[in-house]
C-alpha positions in Angstrom: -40.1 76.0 4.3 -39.5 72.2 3.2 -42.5 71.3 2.8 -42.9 74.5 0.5 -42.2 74.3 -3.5 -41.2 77.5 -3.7 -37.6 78.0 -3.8 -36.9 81.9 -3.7 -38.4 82.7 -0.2 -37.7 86.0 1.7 -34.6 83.3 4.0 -33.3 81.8 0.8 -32.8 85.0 -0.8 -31.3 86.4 3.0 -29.0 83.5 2.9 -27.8 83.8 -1.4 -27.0 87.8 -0.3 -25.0 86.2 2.9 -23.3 84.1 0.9 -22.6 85.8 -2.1 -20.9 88.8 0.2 -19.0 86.5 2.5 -17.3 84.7 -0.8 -16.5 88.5 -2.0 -14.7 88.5 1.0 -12.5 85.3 0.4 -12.0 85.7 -3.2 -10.8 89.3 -2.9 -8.2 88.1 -0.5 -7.4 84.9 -1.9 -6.6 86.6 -5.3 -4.4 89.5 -4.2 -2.4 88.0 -1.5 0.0 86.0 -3.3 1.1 89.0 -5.7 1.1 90.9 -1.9 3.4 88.1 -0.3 5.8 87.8 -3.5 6.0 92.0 -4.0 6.0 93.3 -0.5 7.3 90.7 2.0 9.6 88.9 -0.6 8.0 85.0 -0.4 9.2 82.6 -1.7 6.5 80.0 -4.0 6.7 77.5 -1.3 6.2 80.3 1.3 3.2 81.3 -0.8 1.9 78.2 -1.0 1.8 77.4 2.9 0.3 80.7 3.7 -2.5 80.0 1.1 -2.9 76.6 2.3 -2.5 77.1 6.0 -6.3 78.9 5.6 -8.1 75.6 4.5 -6.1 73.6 6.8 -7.6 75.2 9.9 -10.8 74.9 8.3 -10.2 71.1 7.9 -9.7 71.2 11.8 -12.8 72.3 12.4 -15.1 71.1 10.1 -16.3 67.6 11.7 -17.2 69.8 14.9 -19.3 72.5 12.7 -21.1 70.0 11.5 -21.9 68.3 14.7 -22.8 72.3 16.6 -25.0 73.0 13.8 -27.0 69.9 14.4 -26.8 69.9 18.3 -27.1 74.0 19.4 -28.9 75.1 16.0 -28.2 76.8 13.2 -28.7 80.5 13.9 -26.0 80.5 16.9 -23.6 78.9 15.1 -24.0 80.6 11.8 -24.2 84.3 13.4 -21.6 83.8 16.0 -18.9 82.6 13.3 -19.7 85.6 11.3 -19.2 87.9 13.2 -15.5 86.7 14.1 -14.7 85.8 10.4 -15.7 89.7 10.3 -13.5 91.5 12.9 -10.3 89.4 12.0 -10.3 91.6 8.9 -8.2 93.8 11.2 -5.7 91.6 11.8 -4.3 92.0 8.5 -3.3 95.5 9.0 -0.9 94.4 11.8 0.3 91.6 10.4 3.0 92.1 8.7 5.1 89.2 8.8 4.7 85.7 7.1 4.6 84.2 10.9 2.1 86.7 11.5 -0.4 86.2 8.4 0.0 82.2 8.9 -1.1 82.3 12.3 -4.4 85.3 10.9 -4.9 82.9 8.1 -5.3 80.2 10.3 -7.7 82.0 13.0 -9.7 83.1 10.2 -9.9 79.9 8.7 -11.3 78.3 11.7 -14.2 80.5 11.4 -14.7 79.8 7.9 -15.5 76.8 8.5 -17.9 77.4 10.6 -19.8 79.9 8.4 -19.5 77.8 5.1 -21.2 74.7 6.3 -23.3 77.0 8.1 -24.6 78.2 5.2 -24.7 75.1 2.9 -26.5 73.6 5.7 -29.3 76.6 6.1 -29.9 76.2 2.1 -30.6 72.5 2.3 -33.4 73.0 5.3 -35.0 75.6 3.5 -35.0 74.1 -0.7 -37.6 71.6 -1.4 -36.8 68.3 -1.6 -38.0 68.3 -4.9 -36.1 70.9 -6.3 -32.8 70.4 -4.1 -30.7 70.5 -7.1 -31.8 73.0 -8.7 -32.2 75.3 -5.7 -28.5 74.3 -4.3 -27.6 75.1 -7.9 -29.0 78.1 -7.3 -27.2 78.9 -3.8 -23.8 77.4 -5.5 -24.1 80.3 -8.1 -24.2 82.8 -5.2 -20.3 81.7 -4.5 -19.4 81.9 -8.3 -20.9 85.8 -8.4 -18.5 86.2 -5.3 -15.6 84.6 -7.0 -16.4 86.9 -10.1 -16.8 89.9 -8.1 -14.2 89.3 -5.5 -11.1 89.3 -7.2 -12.2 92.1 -9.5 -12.9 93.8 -6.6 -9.6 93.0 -4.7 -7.1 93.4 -7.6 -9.0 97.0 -8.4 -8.0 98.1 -4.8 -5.3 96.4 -4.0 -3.8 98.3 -7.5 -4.8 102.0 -7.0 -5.6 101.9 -3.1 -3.2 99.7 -1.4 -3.7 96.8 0.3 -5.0 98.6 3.8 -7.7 99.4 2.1 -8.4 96.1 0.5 -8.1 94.7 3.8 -10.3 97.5 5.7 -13.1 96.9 3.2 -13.1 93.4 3.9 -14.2 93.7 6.8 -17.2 96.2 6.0 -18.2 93.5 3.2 -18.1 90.8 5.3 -20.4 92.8 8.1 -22.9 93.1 5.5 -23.1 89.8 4.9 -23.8 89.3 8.7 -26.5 91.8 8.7 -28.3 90.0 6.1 -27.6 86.6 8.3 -29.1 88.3 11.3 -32.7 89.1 9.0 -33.1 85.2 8.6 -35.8 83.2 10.2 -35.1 79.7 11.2 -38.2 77.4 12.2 -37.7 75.5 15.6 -37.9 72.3 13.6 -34.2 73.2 12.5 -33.0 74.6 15.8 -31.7 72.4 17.9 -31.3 68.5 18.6 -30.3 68.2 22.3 -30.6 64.4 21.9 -27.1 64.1 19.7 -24.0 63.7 21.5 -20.3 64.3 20.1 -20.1 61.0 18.4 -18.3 60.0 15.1 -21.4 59.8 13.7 -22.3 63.3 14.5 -19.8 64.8 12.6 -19.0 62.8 9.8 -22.0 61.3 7.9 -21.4 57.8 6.5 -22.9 57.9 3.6 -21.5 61.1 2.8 -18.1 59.8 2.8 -17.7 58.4 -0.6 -18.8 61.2 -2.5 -16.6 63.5 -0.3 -13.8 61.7 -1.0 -14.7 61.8 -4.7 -14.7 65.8 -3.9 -11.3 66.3 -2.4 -9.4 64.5 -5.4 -11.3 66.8 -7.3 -10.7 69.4 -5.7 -6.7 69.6 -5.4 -6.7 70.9 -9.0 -8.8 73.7 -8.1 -7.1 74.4 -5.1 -3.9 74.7 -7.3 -5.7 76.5 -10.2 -7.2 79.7 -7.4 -3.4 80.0 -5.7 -1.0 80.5 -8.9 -3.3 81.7 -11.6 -2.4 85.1 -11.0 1.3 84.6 -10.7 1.2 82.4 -14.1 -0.5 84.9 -15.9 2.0 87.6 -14.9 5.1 84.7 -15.7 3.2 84.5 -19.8 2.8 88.3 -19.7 -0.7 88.8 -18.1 -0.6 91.5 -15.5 -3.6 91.9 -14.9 -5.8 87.8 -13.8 -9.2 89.9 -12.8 -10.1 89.1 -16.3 -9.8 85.0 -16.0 -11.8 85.3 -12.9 -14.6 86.6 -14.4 -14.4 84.2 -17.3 -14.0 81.6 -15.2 -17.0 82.3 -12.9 -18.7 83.0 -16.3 -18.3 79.5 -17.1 -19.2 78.3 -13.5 -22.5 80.2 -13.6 -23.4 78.7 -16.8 -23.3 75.4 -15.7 -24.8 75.8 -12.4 -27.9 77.5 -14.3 -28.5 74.2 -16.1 -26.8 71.8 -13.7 -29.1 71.3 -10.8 -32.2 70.8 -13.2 -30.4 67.8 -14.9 -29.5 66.5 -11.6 -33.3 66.5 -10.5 -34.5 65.1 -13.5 -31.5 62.3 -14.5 -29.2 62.2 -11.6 -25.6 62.8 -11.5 -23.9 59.7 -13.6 -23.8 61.8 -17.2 -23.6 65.1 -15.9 -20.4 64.6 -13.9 -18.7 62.6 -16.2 -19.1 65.2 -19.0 -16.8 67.7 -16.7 -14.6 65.7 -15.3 -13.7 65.0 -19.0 -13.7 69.0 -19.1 -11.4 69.3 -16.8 -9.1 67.0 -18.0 -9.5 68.7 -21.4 -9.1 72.6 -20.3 -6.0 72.5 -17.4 -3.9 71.2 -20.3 -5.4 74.1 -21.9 -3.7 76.4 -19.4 -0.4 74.5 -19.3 0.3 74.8 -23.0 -1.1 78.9 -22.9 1.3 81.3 -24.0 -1.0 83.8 -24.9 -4.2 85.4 -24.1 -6.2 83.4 -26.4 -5.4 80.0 -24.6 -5.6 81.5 -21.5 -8.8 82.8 -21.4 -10.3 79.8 -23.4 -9.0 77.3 -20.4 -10.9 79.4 -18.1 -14.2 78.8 -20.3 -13.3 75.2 -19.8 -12.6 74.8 -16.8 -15.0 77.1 -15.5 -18.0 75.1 -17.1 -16.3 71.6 -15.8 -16.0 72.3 -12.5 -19.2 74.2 -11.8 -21.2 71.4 -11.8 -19.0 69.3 -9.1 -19.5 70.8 -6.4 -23.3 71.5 -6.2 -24.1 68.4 -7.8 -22.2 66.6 -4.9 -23.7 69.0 -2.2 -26.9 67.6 -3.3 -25.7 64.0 -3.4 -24.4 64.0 0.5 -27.8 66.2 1.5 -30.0 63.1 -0.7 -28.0 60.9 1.6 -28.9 62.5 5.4 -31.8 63.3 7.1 -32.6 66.2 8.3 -31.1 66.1 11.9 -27.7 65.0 10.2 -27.6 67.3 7.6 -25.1 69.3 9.5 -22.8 66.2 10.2 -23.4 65.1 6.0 -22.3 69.3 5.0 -19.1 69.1 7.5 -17.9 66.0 5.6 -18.4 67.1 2.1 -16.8 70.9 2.9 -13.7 69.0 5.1 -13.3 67.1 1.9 -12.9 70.5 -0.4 -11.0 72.1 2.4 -8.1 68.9 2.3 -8.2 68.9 -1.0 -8.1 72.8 -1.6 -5.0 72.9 1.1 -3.1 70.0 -0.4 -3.8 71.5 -4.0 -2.2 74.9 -2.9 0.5 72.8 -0.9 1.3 71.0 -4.0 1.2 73.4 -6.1 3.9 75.7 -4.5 6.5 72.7 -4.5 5.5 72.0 -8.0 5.7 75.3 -8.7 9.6 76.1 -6.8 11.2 72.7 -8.6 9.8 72.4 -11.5 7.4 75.1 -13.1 4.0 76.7 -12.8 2.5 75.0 -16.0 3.4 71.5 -14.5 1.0 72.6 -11.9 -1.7 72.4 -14.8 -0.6 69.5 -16.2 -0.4 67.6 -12.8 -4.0 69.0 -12.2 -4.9 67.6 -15.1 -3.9 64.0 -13.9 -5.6 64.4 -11.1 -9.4 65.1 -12.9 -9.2 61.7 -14.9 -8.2 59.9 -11.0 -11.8 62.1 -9.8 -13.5 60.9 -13.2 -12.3 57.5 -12.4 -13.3 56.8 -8.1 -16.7 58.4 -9.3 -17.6 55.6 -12.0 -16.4 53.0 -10.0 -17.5 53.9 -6.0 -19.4 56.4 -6.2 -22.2 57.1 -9.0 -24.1 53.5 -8.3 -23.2 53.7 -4.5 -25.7 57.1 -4.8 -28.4 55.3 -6.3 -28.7 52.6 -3.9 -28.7 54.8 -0.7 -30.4 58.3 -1.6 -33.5 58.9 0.1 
């Protein structure tokens, strides 16, 4: 598989249709539950934000040990076994019905998360030539944008003329057909299992993966902020309906991850992320100032475009900085870094959001890409270079 050039195998495709299905799953409910929380169980922004956030936390939890089971008991256990819970816990949102209650889902189902995402991330860097591991994360990364296109569309649509049982029910049927397609791949014994690692800090948190991580969770709080309170800004300016940005925004996403992972190949990451941190800095002001549709949906073109070339770009980065039987250990940094800074983005946000306003959100966001722009040029982008493999 490695040692192949070809990047669109019978497993890589298995794992884009596994991950593109799961991420339908997250987006769907990630984009409807705050109108849910505000309209039927009266929630308060804060209490918004903390059952939002309370997801990724969990996550965070149980990130360093993902890593570290992925490299020690194999990949297919792992990955299979966390699917298939992240898939029945679907039904725990028709019983929960009480902001205790979805906390304490949220949380479960964030545990597994975890699992499955660097599950995943992992299985695409075993099975993408070296050569082409930008391009073919790039690739893999796009597989999440098509969720986060589809999944909100998809949520909102029956959330809207279906009810949210229904949104939650087919959850769970989604998310089953991602498994199935987990269960078709084939994993060569070279990627199995490494019974000679032990539960070590070095086993679950790479160190050379730990500046670009960190690089990735300041980044990372603005779009953690952006996913949780885009739909109730739009509805505060007089947008109903945020399906639309969603699409727009993974439209922009796509776009760069299309061209992204060849530059990286080719030129390395220097130019490239510094042309969208800049974008971000340029577009969330974008959103702040938007008081009608044209602003809004033009934000979502820029943001979209800046921040779909982070997080492949710095996938590839932490997987150029592991070996092979650490590559679970460098994935569980890099996705603990997006889940703190998601969580504390979504965290933030609903404080910013309940004493001040929901634009400052944008503006504060804003902030925070020039303080990512800024640790990358001076820790991170020449700290790459010295240490890839």
């Amino acid at each position: 598989m490695e040692d192949s050039e070809k990047i669109f195998s019978r497993n890589f495709i298995l794992l884009i249709l596994s991950n593109f299905l799961m991420y339908i799953t997250y987006y769907a409910i990630l984009s409807a539950i705050p109108v849910y929380l505000v309209s039927y169980l009266n929630a308060t922004k804060v209490q918004v934000g903390i059952v939002v956030g309370v997801y990724t936390i969990a996550s965070v939890i149980v990130r360093p040990f993902s890593g570290f089971a992925l490299d020690r008991f194999g990949r297919r256990t792992i990955f299979i076994l966390s699917l298939i819970l992240y898939s029945f816990l679907f039904g725990g949102y028709l019983v929960a019905v009480s902001l205790s209650g979805l906390i304490l889902l949220r949380f479960a189902q964030g545990l597994t998360w975890g699992f499955t995402t660097v599950s995943q991330s992992t299985i695409a860097a075993d099975i993408i030539p070296v050569s082409k591991r930008g391009e073919g994360i790039g690739y893999f990364a796009l597989s999440t944008t098509l969720g986060m296109s589809v999944g909100p569309v998809i949520g909102l649509f029956i959330s809207h003329h279906w009810g949210y049982t229904v949104m939650f029910v087919s959850g769970c049927f989604i998310s089953l057909a991602s498994l199935v397609c987990a269960s078709s791949i084939h994993f060569r014994k070279r990627y199995v299992v490494g019974k000679h690692i032990r539960l070590t800090w070095e086993s679950m948190f790479n160190r050379n993966s730990i500046r670009p991580s960190m690089n990735v969770f300041i980044t990372m709080i603005s779009y953690g902020a952006l996913l949780s309170f885009i739909a109730l800004y739009g509805i505060e300016i007089g947008i109903e309906n945020s399906s639309l940005y969603f699409l727009i925004l993974s439209a922009g996403i796509a776009a760069a991850r299309l061209t992204a992972g060849r530059v990286f190949d080719r030129k390395g990451p220097g130019t490239i992320v510094t042309v969208c941190m800049v974008l971000l800095f340029i577009g969330f002001p974008v959103l702040a100032l938007a008081k009608n549709q044209f602003l809004f949906y033009l934000s979502a073109i820029i943001i979209g475009f800046g921040n779909g070339v982070i997080f492949p770009t710095f996938q590839s980065m932490v997987n150029n900085l592991a070996d092979s039987f650490h590559r679970g250990a460098a994935n569980s940094t890099l996705y603990t870094a997006v889940d703190l800074g998601m969580g504390s983005g979504m965290i933030l946000a609903g404080f910013i959001a309940q004493h001040i306003s929901l634009s400052a959100i944008f503006w504060t966001a804003s902030v925070v890409s020039i303080a990512g722009l800024t640790f990358f040029r001076l820790y991170v982008s020449d700290f790459y270079e010295r240490n890839k493999l």
